[in-house]
C-alpha positions in Angstrom: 113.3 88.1 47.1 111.7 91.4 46.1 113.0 94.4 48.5 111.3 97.8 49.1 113.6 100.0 47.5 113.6 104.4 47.8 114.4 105.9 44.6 114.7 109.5 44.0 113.6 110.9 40.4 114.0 114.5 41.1 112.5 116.3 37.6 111.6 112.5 36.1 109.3 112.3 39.2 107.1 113.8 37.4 107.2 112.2 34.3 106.8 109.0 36.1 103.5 110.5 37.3 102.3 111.4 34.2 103.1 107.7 33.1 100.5 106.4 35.8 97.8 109.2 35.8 97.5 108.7 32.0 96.8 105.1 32.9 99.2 103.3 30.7 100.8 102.5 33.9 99.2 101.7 37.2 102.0 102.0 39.9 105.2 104.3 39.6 106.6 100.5 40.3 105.6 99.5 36.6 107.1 102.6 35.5 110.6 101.9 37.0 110.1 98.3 36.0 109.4 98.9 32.3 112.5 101.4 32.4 114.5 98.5 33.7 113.3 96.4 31.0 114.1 99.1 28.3 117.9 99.5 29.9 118.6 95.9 29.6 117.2 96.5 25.8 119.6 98.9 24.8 122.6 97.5 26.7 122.0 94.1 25.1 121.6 96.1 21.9 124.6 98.3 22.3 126.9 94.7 23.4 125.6 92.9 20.4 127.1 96.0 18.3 130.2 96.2 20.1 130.6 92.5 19.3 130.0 92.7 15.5 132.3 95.2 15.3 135.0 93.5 17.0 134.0 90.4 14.9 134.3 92.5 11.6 137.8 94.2 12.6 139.1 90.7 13.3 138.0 89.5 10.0 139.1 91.9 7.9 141.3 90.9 5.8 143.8 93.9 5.1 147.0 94.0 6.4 148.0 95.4 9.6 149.3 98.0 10.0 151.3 100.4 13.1 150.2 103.2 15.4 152.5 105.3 13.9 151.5 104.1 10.1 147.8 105.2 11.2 149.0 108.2 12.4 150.5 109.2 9.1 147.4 107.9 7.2 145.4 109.9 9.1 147.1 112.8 8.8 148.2 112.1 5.3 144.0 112.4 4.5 143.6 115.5 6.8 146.0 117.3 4.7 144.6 116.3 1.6 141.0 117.7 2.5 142.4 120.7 3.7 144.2 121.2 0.2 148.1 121.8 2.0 149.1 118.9 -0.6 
């Protein structure tokens, strides 16, 4: 069931505006609509990364290794770039 719903835009009022009196849009509704659609986009984008990555990590093949051992490694290659080896 589709609701009447009050947004405020404060500055992006304005640019919403702009949207429809260009006439790419023709209600601030299709505005807040297609900026709907292109959240969705980019948080089904930003999951399907988040899942490769943990797909990757859990196939790689190295061995594991400690907090502490990364620690060290970590700062094992800090000092190195900085030259106090």
């Amino acid at each position: 069931m589709n609701k009447p719903v009050t947004v405020t835009l404060g500055a992006m009022g304005d640019r919403a505006r702009a949207h429809v009196e260009s006439g790419r849009y023709a209600s601030l509704s299709e505005v807040m609509r297609a900026g709907l659609r292109a959240l969705d986009r980019e948080e089904a984008a930003l999951d399907a990364l988040l899942k490769a990555k943990v797909e990757a990590a859990l196939a790689d093949g190295r061995p594991l290794m400690s907090l502490d051992e990364a620690f060290e490694a970590v700062e094992r290659s800090a000092r190195v770039r900085r030259g106090d080896v």
